[in-house]
C-alpha positions as YAML, in Angstrom:
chain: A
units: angstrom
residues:
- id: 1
  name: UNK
  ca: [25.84, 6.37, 1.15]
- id: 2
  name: UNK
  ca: [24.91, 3.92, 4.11]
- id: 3
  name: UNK
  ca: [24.27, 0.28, 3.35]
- id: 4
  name: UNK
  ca: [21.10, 1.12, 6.06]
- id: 5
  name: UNK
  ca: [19.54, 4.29, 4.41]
- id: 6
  name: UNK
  ca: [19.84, 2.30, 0.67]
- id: 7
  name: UNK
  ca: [18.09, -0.90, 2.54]
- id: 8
  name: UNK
  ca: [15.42, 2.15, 4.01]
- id: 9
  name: UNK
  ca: [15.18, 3.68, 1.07]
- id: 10
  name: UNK
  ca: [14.57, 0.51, -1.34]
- id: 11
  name: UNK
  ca: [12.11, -0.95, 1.09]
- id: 12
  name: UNK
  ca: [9.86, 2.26, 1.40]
- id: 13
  name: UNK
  ca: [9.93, 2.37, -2.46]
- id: 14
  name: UNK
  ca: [9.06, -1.66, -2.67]
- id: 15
  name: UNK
  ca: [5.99, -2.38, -4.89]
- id: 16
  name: UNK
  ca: [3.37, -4.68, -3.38]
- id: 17
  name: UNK
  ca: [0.99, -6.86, -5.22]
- id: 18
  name: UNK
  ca: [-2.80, -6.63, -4.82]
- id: 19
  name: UNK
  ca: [-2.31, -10.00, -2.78]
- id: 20
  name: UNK
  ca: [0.02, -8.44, -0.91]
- id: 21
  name: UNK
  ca: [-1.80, -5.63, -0.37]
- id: 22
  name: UNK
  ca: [-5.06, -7.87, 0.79]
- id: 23
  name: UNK
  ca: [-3.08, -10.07, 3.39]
- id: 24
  name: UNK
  ca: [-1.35, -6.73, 5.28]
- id: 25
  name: UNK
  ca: [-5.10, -5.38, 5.44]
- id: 26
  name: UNK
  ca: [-5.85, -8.56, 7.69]
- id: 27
  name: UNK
  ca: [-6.70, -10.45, 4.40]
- id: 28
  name: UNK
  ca: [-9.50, -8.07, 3.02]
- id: 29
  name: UNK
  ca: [-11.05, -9.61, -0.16]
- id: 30
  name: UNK
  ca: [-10.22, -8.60, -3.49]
- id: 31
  name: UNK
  ca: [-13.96, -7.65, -3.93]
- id: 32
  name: UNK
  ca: [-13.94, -5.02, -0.88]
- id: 33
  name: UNK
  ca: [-10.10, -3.66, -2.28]
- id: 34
  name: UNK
  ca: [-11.75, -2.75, -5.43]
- id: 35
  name: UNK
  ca: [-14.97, -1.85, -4.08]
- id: 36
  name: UNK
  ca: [-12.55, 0.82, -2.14]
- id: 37
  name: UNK
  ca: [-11.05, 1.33, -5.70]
- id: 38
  name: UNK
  ca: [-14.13, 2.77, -6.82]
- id: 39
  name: UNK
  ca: [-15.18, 5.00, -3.84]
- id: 40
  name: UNK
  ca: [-11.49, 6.61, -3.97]
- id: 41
  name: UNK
  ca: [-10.79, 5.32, -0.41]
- id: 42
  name: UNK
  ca: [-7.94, 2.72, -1.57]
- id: 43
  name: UNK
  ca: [-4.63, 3.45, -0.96]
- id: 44
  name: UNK
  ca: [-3.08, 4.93, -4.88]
- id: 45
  name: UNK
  ca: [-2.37, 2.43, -6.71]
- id: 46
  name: UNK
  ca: [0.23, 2.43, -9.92]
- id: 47
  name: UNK
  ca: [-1.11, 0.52, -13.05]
- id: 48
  name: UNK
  ca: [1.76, -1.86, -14.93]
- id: 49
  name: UNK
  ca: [1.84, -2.10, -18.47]
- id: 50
  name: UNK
  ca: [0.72, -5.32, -18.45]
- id: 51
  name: UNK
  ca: [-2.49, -3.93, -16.82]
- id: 52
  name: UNK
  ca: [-1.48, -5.31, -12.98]
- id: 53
  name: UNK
  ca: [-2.16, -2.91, -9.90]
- id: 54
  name: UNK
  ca: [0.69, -2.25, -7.84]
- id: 55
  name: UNK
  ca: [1.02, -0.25, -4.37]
- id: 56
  name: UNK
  ca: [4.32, 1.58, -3.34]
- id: 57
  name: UNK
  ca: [4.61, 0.57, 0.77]
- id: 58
  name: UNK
  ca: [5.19, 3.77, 2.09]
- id: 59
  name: UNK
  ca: [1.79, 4.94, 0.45]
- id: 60
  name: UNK
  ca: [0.07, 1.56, 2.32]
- id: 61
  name: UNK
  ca: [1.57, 2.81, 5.31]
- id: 62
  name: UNK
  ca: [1.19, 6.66, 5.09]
- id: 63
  name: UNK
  ca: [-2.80, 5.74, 4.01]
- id: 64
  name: UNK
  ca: [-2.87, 3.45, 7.38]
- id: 65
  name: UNK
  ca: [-1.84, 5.88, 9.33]
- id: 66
  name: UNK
  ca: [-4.02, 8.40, 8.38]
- id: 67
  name: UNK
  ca: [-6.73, 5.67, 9.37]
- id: 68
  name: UNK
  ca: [-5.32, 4.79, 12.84]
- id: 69
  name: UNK
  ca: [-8.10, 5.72, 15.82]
- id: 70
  name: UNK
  ca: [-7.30, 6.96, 18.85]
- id: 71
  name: UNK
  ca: [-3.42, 7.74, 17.84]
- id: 72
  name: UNK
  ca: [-1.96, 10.96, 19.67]
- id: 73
  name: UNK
  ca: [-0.76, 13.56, 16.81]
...
């Protein structure tokens, strides 16, 4: 396998914090994420163990894109 397509690969499957997740939104509060939360317009989230929230980056950026105004399909 390609050194590129394992980099791809790992970084698609990277889990983001809620903080994380807040600051690529344009630094959203953590208020209005779980406001979204309840309303079932956040991006899916995956609950830790611990109880943390975590979100997989290619589901942030499949759930931006499926917000994205004015893009030709």
């Amino acid at each position: 396998m390609l050194p590129v397509a394992r980099d791809a690969r790992t970084k698609s499957a990277e889990l983001l914090t809620v903080r994380q997740v807040l600051d690529e939104l344009g630094g959203i509060s953590r208020r209005t994420f779980y406001r979204w939360r309840e309303l079932r317009i956040a991006p899916a989230c995956i609950r830790l163990p611990n109880g943390e929230l975590r979100v997989r980056r290619d589901v942030l950026n499949d759930w931006l894109e499926e917000r994205a105004e004015g893009v030709a399909s």
